[in-house]
C-alpha positions in Angstrom: -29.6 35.2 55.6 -27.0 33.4 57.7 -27.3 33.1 61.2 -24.5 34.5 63.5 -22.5 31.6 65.2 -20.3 31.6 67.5 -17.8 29.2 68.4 -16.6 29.3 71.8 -14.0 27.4 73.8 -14.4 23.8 72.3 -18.2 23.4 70.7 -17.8 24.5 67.4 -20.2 25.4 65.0 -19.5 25.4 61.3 -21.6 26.6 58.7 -20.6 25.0 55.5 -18.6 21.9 55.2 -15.4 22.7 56.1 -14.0 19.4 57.8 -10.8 17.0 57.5 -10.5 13.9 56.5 -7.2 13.9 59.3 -6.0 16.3 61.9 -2.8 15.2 63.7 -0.5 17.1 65.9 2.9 16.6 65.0 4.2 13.7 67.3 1.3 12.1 65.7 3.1 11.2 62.8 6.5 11.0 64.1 7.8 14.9 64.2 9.5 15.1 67.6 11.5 18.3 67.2 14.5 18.2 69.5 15.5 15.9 72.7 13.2 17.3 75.6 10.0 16.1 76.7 6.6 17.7 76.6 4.5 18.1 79.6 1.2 15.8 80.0 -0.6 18.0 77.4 2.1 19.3 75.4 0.8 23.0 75.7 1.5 26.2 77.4 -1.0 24.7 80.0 1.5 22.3 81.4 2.8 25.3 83.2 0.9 25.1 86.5 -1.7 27.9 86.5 -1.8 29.1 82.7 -5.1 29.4 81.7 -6.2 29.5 77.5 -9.6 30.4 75.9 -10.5 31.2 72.5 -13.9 32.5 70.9 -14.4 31.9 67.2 -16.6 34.4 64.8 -17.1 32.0 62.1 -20.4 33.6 60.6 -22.5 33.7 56.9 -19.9 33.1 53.5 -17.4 35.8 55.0 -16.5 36.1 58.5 -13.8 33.7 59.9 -12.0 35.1 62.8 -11.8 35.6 66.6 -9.9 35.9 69.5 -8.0 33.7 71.9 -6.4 34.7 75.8 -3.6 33.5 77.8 -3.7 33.8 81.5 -1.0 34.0 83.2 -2.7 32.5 86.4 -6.1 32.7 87.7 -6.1 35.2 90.4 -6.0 39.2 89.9 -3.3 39.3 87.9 -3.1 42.9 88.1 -2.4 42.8 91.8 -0.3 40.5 91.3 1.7 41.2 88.0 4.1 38.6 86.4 7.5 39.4 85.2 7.8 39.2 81.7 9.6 40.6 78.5 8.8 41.0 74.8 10.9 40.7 72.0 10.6 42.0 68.0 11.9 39.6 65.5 10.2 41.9 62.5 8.6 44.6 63.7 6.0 44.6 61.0 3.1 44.7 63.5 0.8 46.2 65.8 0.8 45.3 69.1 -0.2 46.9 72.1 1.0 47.1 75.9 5.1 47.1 74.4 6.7 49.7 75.9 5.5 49.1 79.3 6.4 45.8 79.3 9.9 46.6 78.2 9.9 49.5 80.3 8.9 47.9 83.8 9.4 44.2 82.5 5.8 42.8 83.9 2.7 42.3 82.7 -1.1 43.1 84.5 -3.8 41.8 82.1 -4.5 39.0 80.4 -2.7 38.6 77.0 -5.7 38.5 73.9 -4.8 38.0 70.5 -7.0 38.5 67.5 -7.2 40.0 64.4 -5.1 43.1 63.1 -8.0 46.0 63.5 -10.0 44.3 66.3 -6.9 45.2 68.8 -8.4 48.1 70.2 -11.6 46.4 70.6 -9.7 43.4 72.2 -8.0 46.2 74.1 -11.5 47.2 75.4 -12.3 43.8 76.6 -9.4 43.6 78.7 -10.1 46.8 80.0 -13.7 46.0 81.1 -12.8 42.6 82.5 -10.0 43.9 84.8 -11.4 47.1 85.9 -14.4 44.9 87.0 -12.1 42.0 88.9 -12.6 42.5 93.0 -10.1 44.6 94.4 -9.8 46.7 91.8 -12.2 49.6 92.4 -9.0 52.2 93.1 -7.2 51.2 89.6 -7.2 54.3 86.6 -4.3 52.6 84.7 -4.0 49.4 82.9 -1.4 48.0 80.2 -3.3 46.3 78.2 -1.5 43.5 76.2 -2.8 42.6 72.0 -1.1 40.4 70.2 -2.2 40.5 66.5 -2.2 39.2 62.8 -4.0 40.1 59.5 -6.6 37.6 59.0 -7.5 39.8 55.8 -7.0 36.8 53.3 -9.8 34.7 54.9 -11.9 36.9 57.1 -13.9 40.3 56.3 -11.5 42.4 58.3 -12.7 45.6 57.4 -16.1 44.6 58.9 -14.6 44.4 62.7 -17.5 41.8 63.7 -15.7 41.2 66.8 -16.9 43.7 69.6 -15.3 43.8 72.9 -18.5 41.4 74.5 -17.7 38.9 71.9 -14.0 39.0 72.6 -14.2 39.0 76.3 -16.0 35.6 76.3 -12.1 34.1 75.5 -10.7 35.5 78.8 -13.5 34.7 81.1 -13.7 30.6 78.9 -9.9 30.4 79.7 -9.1 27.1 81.5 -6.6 24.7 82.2 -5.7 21.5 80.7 -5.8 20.9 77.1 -5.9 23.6 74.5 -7.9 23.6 71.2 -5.7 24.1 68.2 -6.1 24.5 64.4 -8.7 26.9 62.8 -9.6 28.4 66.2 -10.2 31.5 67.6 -7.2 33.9 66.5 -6.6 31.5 64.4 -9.7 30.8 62.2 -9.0 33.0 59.5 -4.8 32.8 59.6 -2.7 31.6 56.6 1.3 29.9 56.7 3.2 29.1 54.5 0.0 29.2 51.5 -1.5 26.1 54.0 -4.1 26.6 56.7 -2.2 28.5 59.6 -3.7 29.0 63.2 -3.3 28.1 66.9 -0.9 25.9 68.1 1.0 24.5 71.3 3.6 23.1 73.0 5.4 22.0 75.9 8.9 21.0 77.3 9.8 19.4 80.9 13.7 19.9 82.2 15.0 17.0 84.0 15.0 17.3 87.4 18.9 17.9 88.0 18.4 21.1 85.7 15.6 22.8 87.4 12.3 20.3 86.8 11.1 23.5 85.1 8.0 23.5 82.3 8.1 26.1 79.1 5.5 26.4 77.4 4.5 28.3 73.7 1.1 28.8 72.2 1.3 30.4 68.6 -0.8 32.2 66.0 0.4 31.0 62.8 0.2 33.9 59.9 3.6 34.2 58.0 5.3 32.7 55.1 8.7 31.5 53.7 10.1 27.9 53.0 8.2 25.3 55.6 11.0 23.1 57.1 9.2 20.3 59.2 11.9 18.6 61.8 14.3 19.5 59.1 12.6 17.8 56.5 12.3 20.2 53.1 8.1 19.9 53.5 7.8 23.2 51.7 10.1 22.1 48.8 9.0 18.6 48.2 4.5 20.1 47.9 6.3 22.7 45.3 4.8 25.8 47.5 7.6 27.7 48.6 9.1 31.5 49.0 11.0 32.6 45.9 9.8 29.8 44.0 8.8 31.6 41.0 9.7 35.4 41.8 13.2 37.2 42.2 11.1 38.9 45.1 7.3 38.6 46.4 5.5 39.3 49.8 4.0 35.7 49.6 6.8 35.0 52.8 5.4 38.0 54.8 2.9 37.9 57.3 3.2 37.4 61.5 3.3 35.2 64.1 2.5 35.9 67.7 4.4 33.6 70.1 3.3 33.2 73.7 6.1 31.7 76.2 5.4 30.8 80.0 7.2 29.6 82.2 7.4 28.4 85.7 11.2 29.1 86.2 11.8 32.0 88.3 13.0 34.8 86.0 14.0 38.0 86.2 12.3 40.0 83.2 15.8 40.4 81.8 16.4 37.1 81.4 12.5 36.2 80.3 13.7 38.5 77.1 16.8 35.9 76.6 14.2 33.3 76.3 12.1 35.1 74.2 15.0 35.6 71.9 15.5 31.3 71.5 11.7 31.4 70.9 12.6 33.1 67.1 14.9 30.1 66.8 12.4 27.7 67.0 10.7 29.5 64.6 13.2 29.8 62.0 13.9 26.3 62.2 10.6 26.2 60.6 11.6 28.0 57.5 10.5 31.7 58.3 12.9 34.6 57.3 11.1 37.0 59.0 10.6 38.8 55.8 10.2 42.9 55.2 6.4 42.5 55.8 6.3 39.9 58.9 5.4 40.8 62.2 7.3 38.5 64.4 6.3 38.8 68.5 7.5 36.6 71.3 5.9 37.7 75.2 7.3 35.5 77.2 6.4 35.5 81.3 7.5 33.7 84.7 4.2 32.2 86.7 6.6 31.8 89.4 5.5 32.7 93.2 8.9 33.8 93.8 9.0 36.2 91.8 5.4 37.4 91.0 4.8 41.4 91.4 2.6 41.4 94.2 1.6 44.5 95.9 4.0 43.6 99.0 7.5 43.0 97.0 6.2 46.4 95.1 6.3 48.6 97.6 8.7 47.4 100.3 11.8 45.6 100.2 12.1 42.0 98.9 14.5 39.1 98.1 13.7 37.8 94.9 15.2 34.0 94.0 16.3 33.7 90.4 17.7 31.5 87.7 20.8 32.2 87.0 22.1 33.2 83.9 24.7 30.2 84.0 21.3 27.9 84.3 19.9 29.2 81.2 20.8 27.4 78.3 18.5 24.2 79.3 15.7 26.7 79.0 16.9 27.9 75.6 16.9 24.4 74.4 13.1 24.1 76.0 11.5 27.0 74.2 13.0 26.7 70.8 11.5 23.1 71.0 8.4 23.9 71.8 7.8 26.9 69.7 9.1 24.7 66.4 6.7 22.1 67.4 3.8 24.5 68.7 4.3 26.1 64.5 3.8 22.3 63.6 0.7 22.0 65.6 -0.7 24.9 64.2 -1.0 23.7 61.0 -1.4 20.1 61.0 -4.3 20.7 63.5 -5.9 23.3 61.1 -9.0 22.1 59.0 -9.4 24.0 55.1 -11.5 27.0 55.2 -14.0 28.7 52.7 -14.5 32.4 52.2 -16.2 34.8 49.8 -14.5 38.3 49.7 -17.1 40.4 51.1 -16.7 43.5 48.6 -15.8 41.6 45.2 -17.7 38.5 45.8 -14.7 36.2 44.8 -14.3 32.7 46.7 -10.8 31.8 48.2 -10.4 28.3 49.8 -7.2 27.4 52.0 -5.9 24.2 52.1 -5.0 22.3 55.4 -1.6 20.8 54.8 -2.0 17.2 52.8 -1.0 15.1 56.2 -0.9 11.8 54.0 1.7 13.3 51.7 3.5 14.8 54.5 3.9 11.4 56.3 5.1 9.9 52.8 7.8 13.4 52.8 8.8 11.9 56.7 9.4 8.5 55.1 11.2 9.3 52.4 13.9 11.2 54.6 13.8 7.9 56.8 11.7 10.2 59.6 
């Protein structure tokens, strides 16, 4: 029998050999999408207060999935709700907490994303862990916000080996600084564009004279189509592309969740504009957003000025805000980051091994080839 690991924050355990001869994030070898800089650690944590975990089920010849949870900050976050917006590229998902969020334009939990049927469970975790946070003893109503993507290809998803105690180890692991990418937590068992998909992040930094203000994007990698890297035909020149062989196929479908934070003070209005520039960076990458694609952006503000707290809810407050005249520097921020967060997500990701748990066939996904890649980057003078 296999014993039952679990990988949590960053000690990994793996049980067959599943490692990489090279994993790079993108400005490693030279991919520096766009003319912004990234925060220290290029990832959604570069927005003071934004906390990541994950939690990895990677267990016996089948299981290879898990969870991971942004933070919006790291005090009750339910007393003090963010503004925030989502958007729907394709809406070929299953996400939970949506229509509050564009109903009242905030968020109250943390944000979990897993696996496609573990989003009630994840649901359930964040549940627990906010009905127990102090202060909370007179609360009967939470949004709960899931972000999900099939992890079917890789990962015994029918099994639903992630319980809600398993999943809330990622929200109470969350922390600061840098974030763990590749094959990890929601992203263990993803798939993009027939390459190792996953978890991946990014930053950008305004200059000061447009604001000083940090985007950040964290992504869970699980859709298809024609991968464009920096504008370089990646996809093309491996031969693995959409349409390459059929007149039509669903080997471009899939999702991708896309996390946006910023520190900018937005209204939740304008938090959706954002979100909106977030599916430009990830078209730049070569998605469609195909028939079967689930394509999420939740972006939020960590802003004091304009957090939800319990005070500016029920009396009478003045709230300072970008203006929508100041906008188009952030637009140019989160596209950035979410092409180069994409990038990160795969180049970070290691191969993985599975055996279908009901017909006992094996399926191994590749990481992309980095060595061929940087040879691709050459040969377009990149």
């Amino acid at each position: 029998m296999f014993a039952r690991l679990f990988v949590i924050a960053s000690f990994i355990l793996i049980p067959f050999s599943q490692t990489s001869a090279e994993q790079v994030r993108a400005r490693d070898i030279g991919i520096k999408p766009g003319v912004l800089s990234p925060g220290d650690n290029n990832a959604i944590t570069d927005v003071a207060g934004v906390l990541v975990g994950h939690v990895t089920l990677n267990e016996g010849a089948s299981i290879r999935t898990g969870a991971t949870a942004i933070l919006p900050h790291g005090g009750n976050i339910y007393q003090n709700k963010v503004p925030a917006a989502a958007v729907i590229g394709n809406g070929f998902g299953k996400m939970m907490g949506y229509s509050q969020i564009h109903e009242l334009g905030e968020i109250e939990t943390p944000i979990v994303l897993t696996n496609t049927l573990n989003v009630p469970r994840a649901a359930d975790a964040i549940l627990d862990w906010t009905l127990a946070q102090p202060g909370n003893k007179a609360v009967r109503s939470i949004n709960a916000v899931v972000g999900e993507t099939n992890d079917a290809g890789l990962n015994d998803i029918r099994g639903r080996h992630l319980t809600p105690e398993i999943i809330i180890r990622s929200i109470e692991d969350a922390k600061s600084g840098p974030v763990e990418e590749g094959d990890v937590g929601a992203g263990k068992g993803t798939i993009a564009f027939g390459w190792k998909g996953g978890i991946g992040t990014s930053s950008r930094v305004l200059p000061e004279p447009l604001g000083g203000y940090t985007v950040g994007v964290l992504v869970q990698s699980n859709y298809g189509g024609t991968l464009v890297m920096d504008g370089v035909p990646v996809g093309e020149e491996l031969g693995q592309y959409y349409l390459q062989d059929y007149v039509d196929s669903d080997v471009a479908d899939g999702s991708i969740m896309m996390i946006v934070a910023t520190d900018a003070p937005l209204s939740d209005r304008n938090l959706e504009r954002l979100g909106n520039r977030a599916l430009v960076g990830l078209a730049r990458t070569g998605s469609a957003m195909t028939n079967g694609s689930g394509d999420y952006v939740i972006s939020f503000s960590t802003a004091e000025s304009v957090r939800r707290t319990p005070q500016r809810r029920n009396g009478n407050a003045t709230l300072e805000e970008v203006p929508n005249n100041r906008m188009s520097p952030l637009f140019q921020a989160v596209a950035e980051a979410t092409e180069e967060a994409i990038y990160n997500s795969m180049l970070m990701a290691r191969t993985v091994s599975t055996v279908d748990a009901r017909s006992g066939a094996s399926r191994t996904i590749e990481e992309l080839p980095v060595d061929k890649i940087r040879e691709i980057l050459k040969k377009y003078g990149r």
